[in-house]
Each structure stands twice: as C-alpha cells, then as structure tokens.
PAPA-541010 format. One record per residue (C-alpha): x, y, z; residue number from 0; residue in three letters; chain. Coordinates in nm, 2 decimals, decimal comma, padded with zeros to 4 digits. Layout:
BEGIN
+--------+--------+--------+-----+------+-------+
:   east :  north :     up :  nr : rest : kette :
+--------+--------+--------+-----+------+-------+
:      X :      Y :      Z : NUM :  ALA :     A :
...
+--------+--------+--------+-----+------+-------+
//
This chain:
BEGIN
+--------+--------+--------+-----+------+-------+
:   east :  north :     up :  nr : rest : kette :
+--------+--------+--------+-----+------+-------+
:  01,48 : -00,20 :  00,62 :   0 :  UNK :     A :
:  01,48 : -00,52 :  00,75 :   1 :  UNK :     A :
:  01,19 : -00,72 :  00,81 :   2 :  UNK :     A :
:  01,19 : -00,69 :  01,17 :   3 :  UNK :     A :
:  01,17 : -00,29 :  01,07 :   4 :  UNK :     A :
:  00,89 : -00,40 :  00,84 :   5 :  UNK :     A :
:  00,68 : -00,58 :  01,07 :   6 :  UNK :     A :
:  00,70 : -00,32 :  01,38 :   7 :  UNK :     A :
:  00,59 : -00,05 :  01,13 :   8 :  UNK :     A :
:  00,26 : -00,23 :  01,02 :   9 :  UNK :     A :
:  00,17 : -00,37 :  01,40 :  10 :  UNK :     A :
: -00,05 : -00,08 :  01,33 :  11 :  UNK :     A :
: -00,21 : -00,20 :  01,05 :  12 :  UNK :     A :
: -00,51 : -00,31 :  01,18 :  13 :  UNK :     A :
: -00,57 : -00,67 :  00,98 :  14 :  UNK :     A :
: -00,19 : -00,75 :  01,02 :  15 :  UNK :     A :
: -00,10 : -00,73 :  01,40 :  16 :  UNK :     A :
: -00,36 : -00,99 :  01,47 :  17 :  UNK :     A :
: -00,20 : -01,24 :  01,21 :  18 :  UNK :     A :
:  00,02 : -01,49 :  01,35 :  19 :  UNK :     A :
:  00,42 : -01,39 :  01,31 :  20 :  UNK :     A :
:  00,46 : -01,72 :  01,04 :  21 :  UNK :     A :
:  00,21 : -01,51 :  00,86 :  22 :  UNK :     A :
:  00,34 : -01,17 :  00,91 :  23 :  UNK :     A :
:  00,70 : -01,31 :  00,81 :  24 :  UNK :     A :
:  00,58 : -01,46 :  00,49 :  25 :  UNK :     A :
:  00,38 : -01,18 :  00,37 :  26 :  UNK :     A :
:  00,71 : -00,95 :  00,43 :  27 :  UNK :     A :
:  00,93 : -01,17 :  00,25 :  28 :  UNK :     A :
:  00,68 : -01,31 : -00,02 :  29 :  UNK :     A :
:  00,49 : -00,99 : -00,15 :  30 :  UNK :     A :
:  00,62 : -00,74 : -00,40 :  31 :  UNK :     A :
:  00,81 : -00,42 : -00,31 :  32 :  UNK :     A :
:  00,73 : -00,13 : -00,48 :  33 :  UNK :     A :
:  00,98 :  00,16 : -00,51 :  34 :  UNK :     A :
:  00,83 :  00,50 : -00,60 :  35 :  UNK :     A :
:  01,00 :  00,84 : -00,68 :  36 :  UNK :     A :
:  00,84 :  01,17 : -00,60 :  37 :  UNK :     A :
:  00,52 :  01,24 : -00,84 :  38 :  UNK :     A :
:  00,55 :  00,90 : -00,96 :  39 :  UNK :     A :
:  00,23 :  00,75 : -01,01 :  40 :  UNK :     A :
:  00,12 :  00,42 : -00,86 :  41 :  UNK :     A :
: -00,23 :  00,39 : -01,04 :  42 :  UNK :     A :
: -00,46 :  00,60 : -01,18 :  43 :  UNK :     A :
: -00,83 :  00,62 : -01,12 :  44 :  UNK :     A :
: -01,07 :  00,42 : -01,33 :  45 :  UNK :     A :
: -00,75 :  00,13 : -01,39 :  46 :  UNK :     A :
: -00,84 : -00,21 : -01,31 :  47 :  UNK :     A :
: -00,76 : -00,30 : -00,93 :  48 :  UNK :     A :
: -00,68 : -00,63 : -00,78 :  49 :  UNK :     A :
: -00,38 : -00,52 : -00,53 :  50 :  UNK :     A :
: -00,38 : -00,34 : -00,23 :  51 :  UNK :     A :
: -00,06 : -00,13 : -00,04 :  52 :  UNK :     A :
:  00,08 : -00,13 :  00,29 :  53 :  UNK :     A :
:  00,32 :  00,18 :  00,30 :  54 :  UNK :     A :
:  00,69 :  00,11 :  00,50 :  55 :  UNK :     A :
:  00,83 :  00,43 :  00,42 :  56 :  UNK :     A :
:  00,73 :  00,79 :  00,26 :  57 :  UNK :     A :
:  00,42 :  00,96 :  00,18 :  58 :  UNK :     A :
:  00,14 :  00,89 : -00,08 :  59 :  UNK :     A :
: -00,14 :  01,12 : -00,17 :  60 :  UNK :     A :
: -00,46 :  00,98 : -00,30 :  61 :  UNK :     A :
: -00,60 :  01,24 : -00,54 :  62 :  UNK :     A :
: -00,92 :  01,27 : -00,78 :  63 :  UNK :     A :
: -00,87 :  01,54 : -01,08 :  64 :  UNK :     A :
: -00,56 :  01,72 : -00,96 :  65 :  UNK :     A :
: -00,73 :  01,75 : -00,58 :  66 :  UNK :     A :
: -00,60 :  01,63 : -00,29 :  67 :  UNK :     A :
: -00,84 :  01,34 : -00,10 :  68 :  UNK :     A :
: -00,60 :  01,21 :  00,15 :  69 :  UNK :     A :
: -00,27 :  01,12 :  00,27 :  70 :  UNK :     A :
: -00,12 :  00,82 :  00,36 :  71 :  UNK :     A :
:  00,22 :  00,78 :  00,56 :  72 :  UNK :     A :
:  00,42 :  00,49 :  00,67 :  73 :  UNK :     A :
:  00,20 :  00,21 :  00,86 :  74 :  UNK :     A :
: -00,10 :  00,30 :  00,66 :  75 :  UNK :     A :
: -00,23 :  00,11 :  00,39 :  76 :  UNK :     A :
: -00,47 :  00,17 :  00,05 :  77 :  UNK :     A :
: -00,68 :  00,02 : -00,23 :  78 :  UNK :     A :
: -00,82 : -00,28 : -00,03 :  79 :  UNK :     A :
: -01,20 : -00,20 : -00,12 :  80 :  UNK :     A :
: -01,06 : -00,25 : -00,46 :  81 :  UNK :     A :
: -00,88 : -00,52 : -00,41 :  82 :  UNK :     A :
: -01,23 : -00,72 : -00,25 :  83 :  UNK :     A :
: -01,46 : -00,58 : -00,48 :  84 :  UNK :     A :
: -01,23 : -00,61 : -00,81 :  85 :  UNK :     A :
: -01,40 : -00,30 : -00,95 :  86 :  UNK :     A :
: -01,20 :  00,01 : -01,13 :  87 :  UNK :     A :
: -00,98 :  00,24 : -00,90 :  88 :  UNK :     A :
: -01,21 :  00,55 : -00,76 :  89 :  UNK :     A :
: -00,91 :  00,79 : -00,73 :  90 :  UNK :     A :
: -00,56 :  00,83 : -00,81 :  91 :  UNK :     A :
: -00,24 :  00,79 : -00,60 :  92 :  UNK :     A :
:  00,13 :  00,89 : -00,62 :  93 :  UNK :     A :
:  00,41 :  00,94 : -00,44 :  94 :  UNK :     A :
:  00,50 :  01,28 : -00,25 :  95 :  UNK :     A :
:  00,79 :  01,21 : -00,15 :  96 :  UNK :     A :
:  01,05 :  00,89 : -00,21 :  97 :  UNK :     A :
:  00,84 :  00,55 : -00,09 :  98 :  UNK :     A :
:  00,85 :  00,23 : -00,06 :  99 :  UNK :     A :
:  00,52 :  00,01 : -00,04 : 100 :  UNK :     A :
:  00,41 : -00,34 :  00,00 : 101 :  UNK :     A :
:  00,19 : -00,51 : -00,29 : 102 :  UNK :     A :
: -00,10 : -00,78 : -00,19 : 103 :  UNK :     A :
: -00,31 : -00,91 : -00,43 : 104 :  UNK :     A :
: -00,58 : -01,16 : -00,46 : 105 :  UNK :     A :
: -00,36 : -01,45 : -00,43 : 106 :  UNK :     A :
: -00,16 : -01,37 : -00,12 : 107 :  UNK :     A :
+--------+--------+--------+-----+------+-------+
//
C-alpha cells in the first residue's frame, strides 16, 4: 500500500484529515506497522496501554471474555482513551481476518 493509499484511507479518521499533509506524511512513514494474522492477538485486556491503532487494511474485533464488543474495519481506529489516560486495556482485540495497522504512541 503506498502511502498515498494510506493517507486516502484515514481522511476518515476524524483527528487525521484535519492535520496538515507534512503531518499526515510523517506519521505514515514514521510510525510502526503492525502485521496481524487471523486470531492473532494485538493486546489483551488489563495490559498496560500507551499506543493507539489506525487500521489500513482487514478487520479487528474488540472483545471482553470471549464476547464480541465491536468491530473495527479499515479507516477506523482503537485504544486512544488508553493511550491519553495511560491506564490498563478495558477489552481485548485481535485480528479476524489478515490486517495491517498503524501504531501511535505517546511520543508521536
């Protein structure tokens, strides 16, 4: 995906379409890229947070003992109360199908 690809997809993502493009470029090119299989698990709840996701591809589901809370497809993004508040993960998330993610964290 290149990161033209990258930054249409998360022109919905409502605190990074504002953002000037010098941002939006360096944010595409500077954060990590997660990879994630299907049923691989990204966090689990009650794990120290300091990151938030933006998704650019696949689906994640964000689950609390084995039930289903919510999905989140491509343009969507998670964990960013955790990431502000630096307080343990409230639920669980994993991968339903292959994805790829962004990773912010504190510093970027």
């Amino acid at each position: 995906m290149s990161p033209e690809e990258k930054i249409k997809l998360l022109q919905n993502v409502e605190f990074f379409s504002p953002l000037d493009e010098t941002i939006q470029r360096r944010i595409i090119s500077e954060c990590k890229e997660v990879s994630l299989k299907p049923d691989e698990i990204l966090f689990k709840e009650g794990e120290a947070a300091n990151s938030m996701y933006l998704i650019l591809s696949g689906l994640m589901a964000v689950f609390n003992e084995n039930k289903t809370l919510a999905l989140r497809t491509p343009g969507k993004y998670f964990g960013e109360m955790a990431l502000l508040e630096s307080k343990p993960r409230t639920a669980s998330v994993k991968a339903v199908e292959p994805s790829l993610l962004i990773e912010l964290n504190k510093e970027e």
